[in-house]
N, C-alpha and C positions, 0 to 999 in steps of 0.2 A: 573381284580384284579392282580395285582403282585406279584410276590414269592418272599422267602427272599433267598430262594435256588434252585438252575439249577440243573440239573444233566449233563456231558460232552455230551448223547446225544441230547440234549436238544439247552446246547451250540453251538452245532455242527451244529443245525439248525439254531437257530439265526443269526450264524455270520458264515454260507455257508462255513465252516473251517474245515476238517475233524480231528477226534480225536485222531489220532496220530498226525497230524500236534500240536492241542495243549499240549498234552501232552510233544510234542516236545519241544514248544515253553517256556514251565517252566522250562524246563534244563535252559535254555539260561537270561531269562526277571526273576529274582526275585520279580518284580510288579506283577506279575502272581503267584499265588500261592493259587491256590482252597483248603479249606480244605478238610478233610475227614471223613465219618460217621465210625460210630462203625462196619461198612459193609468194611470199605475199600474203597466206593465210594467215587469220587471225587462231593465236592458238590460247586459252584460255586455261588458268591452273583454277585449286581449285577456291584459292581466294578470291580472286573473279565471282566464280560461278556462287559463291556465299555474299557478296556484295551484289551482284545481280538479284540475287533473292531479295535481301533488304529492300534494294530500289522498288522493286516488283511488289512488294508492300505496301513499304509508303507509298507512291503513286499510284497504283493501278488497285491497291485494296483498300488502302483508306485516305483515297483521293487528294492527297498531298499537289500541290503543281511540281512542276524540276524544281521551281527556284524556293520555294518551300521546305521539298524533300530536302536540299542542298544548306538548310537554317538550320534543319534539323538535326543534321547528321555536325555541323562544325560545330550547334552548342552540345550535341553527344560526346565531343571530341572534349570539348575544354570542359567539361563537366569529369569527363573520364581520367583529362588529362594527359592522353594517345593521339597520337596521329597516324598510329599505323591500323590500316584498313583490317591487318589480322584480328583486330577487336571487335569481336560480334559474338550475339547473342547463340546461344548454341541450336535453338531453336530452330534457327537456318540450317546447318549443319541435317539437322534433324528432318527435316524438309527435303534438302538436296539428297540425302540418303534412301528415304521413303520412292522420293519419286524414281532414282535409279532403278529401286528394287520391281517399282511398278513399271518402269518401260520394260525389264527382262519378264516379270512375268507374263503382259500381253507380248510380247514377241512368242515368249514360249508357249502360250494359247494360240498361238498364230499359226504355230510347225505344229499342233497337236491334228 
């Protein structure tokens, strides 16, 4: 079953990112921008956590800089002609889903 909200440790798992790096990463990427509960947590859906994935690409796998990743993603925009962040590759998607399935199964190696 899937949630409609993450929490940054949560995220931090999904997408192998640690959480200052995202916390980081919302100074910078506007598209990124978790709300927050009445606690002050950061609570993340799950377009967040597919834009974290993208960043987590471009920068940390094919070593984009921020202000790179950030050229890259506006002329994806005006190429696409979208400005909404729900536009992405499904590939992530596919990613974010895989690696869920992978934290429940080592958990569940873990109770065995």
């Amino acid at each position: 079953m899937k949630k409609l909200y993450y929490s940054i440790g949560e995220v931090s798992e999904l997408t192998t990112v640690e959480p200052h790096v995202l916390r980081y990463w919302e100074t910078i990427f506007k598209e990124l921008s978790p709300r927050k509960n009445k606690a002050g947590n950061r609570i993340y859906r799950e377009q967040d956590i597919t834009f974290a994935l993208k960043l987590k690409e471009l920068i940390q796998d094919k070593k984009y800089s921020t202000a790179g990743a950030k050229k890259f993603l506006e002329k994806q925009q005006e190429e696409s002609g979208s400005t909404d962040s729900d536009t992405v590759d499904i590939s992530f998607e596919t990613k974010k889903d895989l690696k869920e399935i992978r934290a429940f199964l080592v958990k569940l190696q873990d109770k065995l």
